[in-house]
C-alpha positions as CSV (number, residue, x, y, z in Angstrom):
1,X,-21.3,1.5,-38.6
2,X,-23.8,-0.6,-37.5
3,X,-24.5,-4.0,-39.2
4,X,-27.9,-5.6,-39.6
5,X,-27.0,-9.5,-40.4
6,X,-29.6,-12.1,-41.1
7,X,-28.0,-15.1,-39.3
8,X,-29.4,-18.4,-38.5
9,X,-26.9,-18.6,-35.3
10,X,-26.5,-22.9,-35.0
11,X,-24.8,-23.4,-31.6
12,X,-22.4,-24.8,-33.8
13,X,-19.0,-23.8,-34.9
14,X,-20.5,-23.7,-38.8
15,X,-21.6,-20.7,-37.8
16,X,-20.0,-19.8,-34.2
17,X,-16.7,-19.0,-35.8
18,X,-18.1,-15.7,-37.2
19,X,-18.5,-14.3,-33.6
20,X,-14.8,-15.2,-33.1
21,X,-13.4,-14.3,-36.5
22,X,-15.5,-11.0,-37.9
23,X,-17.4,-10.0,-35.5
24,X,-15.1,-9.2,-32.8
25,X,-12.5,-7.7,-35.2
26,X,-15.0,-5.4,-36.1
27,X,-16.3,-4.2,-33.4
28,X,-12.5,-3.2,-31.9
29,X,-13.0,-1.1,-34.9
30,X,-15.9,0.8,-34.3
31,X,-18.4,-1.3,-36.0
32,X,-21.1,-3.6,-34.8
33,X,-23.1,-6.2,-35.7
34,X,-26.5,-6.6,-34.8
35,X,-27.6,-10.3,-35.8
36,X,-31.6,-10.6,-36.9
37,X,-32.0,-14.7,-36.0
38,X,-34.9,-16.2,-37.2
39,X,-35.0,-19.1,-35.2
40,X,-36.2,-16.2,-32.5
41,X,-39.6,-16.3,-34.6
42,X,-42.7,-18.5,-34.8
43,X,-41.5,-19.7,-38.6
44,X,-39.2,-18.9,-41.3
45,X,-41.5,-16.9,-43.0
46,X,-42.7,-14.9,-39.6
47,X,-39.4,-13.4,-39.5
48,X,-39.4,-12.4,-43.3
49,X,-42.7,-10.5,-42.0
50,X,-41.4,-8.9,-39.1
51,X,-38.4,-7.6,-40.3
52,X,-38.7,-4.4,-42.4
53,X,-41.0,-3.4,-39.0
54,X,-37.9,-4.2,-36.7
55,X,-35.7,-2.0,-38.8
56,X,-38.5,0.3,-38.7
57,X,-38.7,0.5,-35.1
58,X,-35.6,-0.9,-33.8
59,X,-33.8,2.2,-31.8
60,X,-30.4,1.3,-33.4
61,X,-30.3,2.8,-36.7
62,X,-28.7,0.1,-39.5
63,X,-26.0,2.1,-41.8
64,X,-25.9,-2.0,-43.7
65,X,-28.1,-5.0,-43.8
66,X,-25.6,-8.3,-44.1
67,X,-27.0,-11.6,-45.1
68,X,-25.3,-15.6,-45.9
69,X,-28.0,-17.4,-46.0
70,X,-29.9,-19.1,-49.0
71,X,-33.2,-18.5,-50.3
72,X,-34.7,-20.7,-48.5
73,X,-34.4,-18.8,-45.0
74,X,-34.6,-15.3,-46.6
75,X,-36.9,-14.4,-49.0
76,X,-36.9,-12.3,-52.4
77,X,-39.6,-10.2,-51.6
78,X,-37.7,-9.7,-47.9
79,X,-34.7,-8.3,-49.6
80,X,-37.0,-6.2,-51.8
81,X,-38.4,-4.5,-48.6
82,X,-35.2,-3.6,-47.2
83,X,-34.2,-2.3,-50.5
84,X,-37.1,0.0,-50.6
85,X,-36.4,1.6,-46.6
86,X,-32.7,2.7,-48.3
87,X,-30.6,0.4,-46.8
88,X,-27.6,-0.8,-48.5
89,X,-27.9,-4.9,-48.7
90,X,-24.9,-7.2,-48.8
91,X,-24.7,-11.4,-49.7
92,X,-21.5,-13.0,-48.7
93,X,-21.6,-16.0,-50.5
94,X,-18.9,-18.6,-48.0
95,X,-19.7,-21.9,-50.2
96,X,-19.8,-20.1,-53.6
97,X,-17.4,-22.2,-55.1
98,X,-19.2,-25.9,-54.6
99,X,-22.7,-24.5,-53.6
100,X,-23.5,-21.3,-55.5
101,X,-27.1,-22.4,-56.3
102,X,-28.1,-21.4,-53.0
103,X,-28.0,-17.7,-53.1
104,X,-29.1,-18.0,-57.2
105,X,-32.9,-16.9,-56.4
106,X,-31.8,-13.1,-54.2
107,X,-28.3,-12.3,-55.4
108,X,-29.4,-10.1,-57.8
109,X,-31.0,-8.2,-55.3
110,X,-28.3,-7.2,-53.1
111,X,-26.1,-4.1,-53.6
112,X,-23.1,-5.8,-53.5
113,X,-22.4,-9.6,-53.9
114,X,-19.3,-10.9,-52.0
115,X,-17.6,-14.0,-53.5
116,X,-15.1,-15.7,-51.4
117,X,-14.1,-18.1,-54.4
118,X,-14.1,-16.3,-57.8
119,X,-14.1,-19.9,-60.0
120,X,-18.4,-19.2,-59.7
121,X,-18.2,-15.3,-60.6
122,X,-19.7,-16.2,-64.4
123,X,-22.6,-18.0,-62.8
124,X,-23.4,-14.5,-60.4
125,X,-23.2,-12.0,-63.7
126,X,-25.3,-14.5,-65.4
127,X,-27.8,-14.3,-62.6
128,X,-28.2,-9.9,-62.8
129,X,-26.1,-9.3,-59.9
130,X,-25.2,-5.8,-59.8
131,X,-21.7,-5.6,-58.0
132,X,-19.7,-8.4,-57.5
133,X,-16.4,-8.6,-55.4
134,X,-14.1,-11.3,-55.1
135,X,-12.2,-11.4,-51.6
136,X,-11.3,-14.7,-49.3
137,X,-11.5,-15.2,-46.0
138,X,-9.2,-13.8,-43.7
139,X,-9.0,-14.0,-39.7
140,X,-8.7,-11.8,-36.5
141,X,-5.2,-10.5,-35.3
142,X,-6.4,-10.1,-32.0
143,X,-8.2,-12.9,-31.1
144,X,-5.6,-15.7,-33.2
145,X,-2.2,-14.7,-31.9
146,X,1.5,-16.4,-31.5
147,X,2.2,-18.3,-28.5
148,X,5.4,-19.2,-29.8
149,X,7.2,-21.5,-27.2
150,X,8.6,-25.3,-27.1
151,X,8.4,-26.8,-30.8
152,X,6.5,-29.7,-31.7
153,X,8.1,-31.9,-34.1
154,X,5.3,-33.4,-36.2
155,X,3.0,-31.9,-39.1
156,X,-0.1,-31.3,-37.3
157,X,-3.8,-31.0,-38.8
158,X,-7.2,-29.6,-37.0
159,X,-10.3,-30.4,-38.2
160,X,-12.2,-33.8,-39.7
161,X,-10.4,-35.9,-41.8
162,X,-12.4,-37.1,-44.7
163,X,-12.2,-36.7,-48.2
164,X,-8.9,-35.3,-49.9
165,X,-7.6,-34.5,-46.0
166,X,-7.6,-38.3,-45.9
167,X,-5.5,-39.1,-48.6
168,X,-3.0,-36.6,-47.6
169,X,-2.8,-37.5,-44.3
170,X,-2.1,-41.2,-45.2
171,X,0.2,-40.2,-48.1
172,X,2.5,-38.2,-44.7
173,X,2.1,-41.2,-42.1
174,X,3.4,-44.3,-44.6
175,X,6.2,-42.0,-45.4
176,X,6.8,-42.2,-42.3
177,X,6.3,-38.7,-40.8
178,X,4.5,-38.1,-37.5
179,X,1.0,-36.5,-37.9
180,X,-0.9,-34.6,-35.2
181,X,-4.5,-35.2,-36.3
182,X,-7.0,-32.9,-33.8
183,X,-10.7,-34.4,-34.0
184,X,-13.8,-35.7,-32.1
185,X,-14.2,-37.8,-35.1
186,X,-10.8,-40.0,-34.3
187,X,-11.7,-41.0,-30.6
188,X,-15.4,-41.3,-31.1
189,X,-16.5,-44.7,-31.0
190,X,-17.9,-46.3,-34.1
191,X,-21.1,-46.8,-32.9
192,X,-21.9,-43.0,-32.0
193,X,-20.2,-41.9,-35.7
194,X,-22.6,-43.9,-37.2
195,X,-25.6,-42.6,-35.1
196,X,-24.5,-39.3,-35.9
197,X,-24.0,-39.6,-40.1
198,X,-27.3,-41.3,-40.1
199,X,-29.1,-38.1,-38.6
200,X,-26.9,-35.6,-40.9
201,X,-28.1,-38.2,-43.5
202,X,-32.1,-37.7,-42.5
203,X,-33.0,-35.8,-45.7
204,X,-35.6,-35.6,-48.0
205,X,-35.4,-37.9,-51.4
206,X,-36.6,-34.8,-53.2
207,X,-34.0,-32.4,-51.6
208,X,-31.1,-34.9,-52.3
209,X,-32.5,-35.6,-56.1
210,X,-32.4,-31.5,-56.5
211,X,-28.9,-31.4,-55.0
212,X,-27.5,-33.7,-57.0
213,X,-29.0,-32.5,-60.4
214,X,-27.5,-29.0,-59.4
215,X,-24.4,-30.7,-59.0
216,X,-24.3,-31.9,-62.2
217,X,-25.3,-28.5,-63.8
218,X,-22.1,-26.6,-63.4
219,X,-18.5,-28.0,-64.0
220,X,-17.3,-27.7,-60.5
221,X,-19.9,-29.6,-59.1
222,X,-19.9,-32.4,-61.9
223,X,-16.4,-32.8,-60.5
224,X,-16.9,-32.9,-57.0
225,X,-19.6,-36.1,-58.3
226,X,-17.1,-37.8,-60.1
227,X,-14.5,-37.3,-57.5
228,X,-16.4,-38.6,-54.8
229,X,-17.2,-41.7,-56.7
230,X,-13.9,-42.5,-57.7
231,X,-12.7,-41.9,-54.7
232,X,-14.9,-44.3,-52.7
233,X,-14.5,-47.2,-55.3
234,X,-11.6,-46.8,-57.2
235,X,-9.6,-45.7,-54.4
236,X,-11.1,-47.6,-51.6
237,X,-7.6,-48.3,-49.7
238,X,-6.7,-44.2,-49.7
239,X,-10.1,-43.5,-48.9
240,X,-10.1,-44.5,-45.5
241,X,-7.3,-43.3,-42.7
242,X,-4.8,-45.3,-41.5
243,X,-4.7,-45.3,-38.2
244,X,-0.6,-46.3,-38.0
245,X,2.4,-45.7,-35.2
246,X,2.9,-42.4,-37.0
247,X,-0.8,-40.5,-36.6
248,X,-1.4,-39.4,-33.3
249,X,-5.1,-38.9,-32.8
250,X,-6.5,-36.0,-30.6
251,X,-9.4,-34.8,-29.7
252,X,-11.0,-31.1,-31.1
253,X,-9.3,-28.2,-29.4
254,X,-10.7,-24.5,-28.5
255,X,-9.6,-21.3,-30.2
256,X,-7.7,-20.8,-27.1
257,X,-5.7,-24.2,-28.0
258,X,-5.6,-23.8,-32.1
259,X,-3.4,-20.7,-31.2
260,X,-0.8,-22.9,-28.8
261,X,-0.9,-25.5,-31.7
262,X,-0.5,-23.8,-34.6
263,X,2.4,-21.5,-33.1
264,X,4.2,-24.6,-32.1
265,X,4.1,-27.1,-34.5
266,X,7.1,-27.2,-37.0
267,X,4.5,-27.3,-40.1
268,X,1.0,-26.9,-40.1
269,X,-1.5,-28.9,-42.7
270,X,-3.2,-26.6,-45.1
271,X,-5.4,-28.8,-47.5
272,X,-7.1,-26.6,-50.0
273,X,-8.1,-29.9,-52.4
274,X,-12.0,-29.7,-51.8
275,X,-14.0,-32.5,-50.9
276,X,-12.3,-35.5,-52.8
277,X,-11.0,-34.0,-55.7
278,X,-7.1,-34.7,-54.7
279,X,-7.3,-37.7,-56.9
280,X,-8.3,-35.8,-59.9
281,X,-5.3,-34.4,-62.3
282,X,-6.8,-31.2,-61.3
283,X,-8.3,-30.6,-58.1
284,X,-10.2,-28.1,-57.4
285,X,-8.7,-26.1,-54.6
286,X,-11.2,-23.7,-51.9
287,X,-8.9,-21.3,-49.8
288,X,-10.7,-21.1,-46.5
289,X,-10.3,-19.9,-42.9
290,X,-7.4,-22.6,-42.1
291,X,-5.2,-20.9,-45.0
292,X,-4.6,-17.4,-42.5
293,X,-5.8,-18.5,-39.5
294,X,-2.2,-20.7,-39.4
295,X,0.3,-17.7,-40.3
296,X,-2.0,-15.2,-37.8
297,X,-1.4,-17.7,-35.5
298,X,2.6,-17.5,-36.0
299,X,2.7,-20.9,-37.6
300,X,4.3,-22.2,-40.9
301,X,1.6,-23.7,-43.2
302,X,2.6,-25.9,-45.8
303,X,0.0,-26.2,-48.7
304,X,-0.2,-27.6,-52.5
305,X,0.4,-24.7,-54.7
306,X,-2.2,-22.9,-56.7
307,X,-1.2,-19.5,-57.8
308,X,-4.1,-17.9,-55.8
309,X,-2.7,-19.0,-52.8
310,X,0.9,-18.0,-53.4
311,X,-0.2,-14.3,-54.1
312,X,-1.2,-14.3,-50.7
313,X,1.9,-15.7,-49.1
314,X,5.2,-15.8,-50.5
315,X,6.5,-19.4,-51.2
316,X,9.9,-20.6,-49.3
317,X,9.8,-17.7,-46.9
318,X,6.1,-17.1,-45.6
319,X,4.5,-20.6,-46.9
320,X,5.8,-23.8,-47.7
321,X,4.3,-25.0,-51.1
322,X,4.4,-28.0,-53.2
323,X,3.5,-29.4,-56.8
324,X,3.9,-33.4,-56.6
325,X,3.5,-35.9,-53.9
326,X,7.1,-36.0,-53.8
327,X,7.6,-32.4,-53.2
328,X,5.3,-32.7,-50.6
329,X,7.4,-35.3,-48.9
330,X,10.7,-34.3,-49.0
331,X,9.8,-30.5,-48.4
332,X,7.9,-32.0,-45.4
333,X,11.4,-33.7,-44.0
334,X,13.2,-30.8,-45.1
335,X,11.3,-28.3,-42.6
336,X,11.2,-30.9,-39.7
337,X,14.2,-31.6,-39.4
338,X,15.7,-30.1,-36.2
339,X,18.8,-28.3,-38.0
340,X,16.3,-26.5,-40.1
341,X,13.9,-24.5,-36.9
342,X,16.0,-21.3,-37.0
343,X,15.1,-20.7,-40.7
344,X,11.4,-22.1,-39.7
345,X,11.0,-19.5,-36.9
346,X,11.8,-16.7,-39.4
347,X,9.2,-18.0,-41.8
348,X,6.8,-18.1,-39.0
349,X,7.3,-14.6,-38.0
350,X,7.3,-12.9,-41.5
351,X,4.0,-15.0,-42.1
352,X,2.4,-13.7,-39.1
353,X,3.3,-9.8,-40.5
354,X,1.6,-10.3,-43.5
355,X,-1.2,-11.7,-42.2
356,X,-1.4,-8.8,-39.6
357,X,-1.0,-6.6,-42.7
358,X,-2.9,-7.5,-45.7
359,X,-5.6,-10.5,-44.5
360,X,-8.0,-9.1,-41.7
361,X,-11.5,-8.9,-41.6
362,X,-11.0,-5.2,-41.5
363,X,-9.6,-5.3,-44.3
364,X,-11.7,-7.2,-46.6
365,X,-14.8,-5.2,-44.9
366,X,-13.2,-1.5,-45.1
367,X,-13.4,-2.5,-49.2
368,X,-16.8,-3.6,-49.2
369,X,-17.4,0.0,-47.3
370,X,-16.0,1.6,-49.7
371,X,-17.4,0.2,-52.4
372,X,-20.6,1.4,-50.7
């Protein structure tokens, strides 16, 4: 099959980790994907011209035209176009859980709508989507792989800690428990961080104002609001890491050197609490790439529980989950302790099996072909 996507490729992992992740596993399979960037155009709305004449004339014929993006780099009347050449349209929707709003104006005009969290499905039928299916991410079994050798003994964590990450990472560290934290953002110095949050934070006065009153439109995102606030004042000791004897700050690693890392260490940090909402009674959890990229890898996750998640993975002998803070801790102990790596190793290999087995791209794609 060959795959029309509608990509704005950033040189970025945001959107780099799709080359690594889905389309490499596809391709092994017989399927590729040909991505339409308009960044290679004069303007945003010079590629919505152009593009029913590239499919048109393109030598390649397109069995599926694939789009993430929001409305505001692929337009309506665009999808209508394709729609009208016969070519089956898909949306996968990544951030539908915390940013549905911006696929609201063209969902209804795809085929199918792919929903990777299904806490926003109401929101989709309510907007005349046609077919909507519910399916997580997933992650490559060829290119994430165990490279099981010498143990580390610590709970380690890849990626930026802010937000819930933060207070979970504290809550391990003043228990005492060594934490390998893997980020650019830990050995940066000050000075460039701030040079760097003050360009992310270059928007318009109108475009924030509009975000936030979307926010506040739907439950989840009121939440997320609240959260943050509460979070940043209420909690301003937890909201900020402590940089202690027992986090060990590294700097971002390669695919290449997740897989060594994720193989190794005794337990790897799965945080599913999005954005800030850890403080809140209930949290609102978002299973993303992290939660199969660790078991592909051959490692142990360990993970708060949400029953989502442990109908994926099955809890004490593929995943290590937890209800309380003090669940956390103690099971945390309990599967770094040294006496305890022989059972570990075993939950590490029957992770990586079902992984392998039931969360691939393949297989999350071979249902959206079928549903085709």
């Amino acid at each position: 099959m060959n795959i029309l996507y509608y990509l704005v490729d950033f040189d970025n992992l945001m959107t780099k980790w799709q080359h690594v992740h889905i389309f490499d596993e596809l391709e092994r399979h017989g399927h590729y994907v040909h991505i339409y960037d308009p960044q290679k155009y004069r303007s945003i709305e010079d590629a919505n011209e152009n593009i029913v004449s590239f499919i048109s004339n393109c030598k390649t014929k397109f069995d599926l035209f694939m789009n993430c993006m929001s409305s505001e780099y692929l337009f309506p009347g665009t999808i209508i176009n394709v729609n009208n050449l016969g070519l089956p349209t898909l949306l996968i929707c990544f951030d539908n859980l915390h940013a549905p709003f911006m696929h609201k104006n063209i969902a209804h005009l795809f085929d199918i709508v792919w929903l990777t969290s299904f806490e926003t499905k109401l929101m989709f039928e309510k907007w005349g989507c046609k077919k909507i299916l519910f399916q997580p991410y997933a992650a490559n079994p060829y290119t994430f792989t165990p490279r099981w050798c010498d143990p580390i003994h610590s709970v380690c964590f890849i990626g930026s800690p802010y937000g819930s990450r933060v207070n979970k990472l504290n809550l391990l560290t003043k228990s005492k428990i060594d934490c390998d934290v893997y980020s650019d953002t830990l050995i940066t110095p000050k000075s460039s961080q701030k040079q760097d949050a003050e360009k992310s934070s270059n928007i318009k006065f109108s475009d924030f104002i509009n975000q936030i009153a979307c926010a506040l439109s739907f439950k989840i995102g009121h939440k997320l609001i609240y959260s943050a606030f509460k979070n940043k004042y209420l909690f301003k000791n937890n909201s900020e890491l402590d940089m202690n004897d027992f986090l060990n700050a590294y700097s971002s690693v390669t695919f290449e050197d997740m897989q060594v890392i994720y193989s190794n260490s005794l337990l790897s940090l799965n945080i599913t609490e999005l954005r800030n909402t850890y403080i809140l009674k209930n949290p609102i959890h978002k299973i993303h790439l992290r939660t199969f990229e660790i078991p592909m890898c051959g490692g142990l996750e360990i993970a708060s529980y949400t029953d989502e998640l442990a109908g994926y993975f099955e809890d004490g002998k593929e995943i290590v989950l937890y209800k309380t803070d003090e669940e956390f801790i103690s099971k945390t102990k309990f599967y770094l302790d040294p006496s305890n790596s022989t059972q570990v190793f075993k939950m590490k290999k029957k992770a990586r099996l079902r992984a392998e087995n039931d969360h691939t791209w393949m297989k999350r794609f071979q249902n959206i072909f079928d549903n085709l």
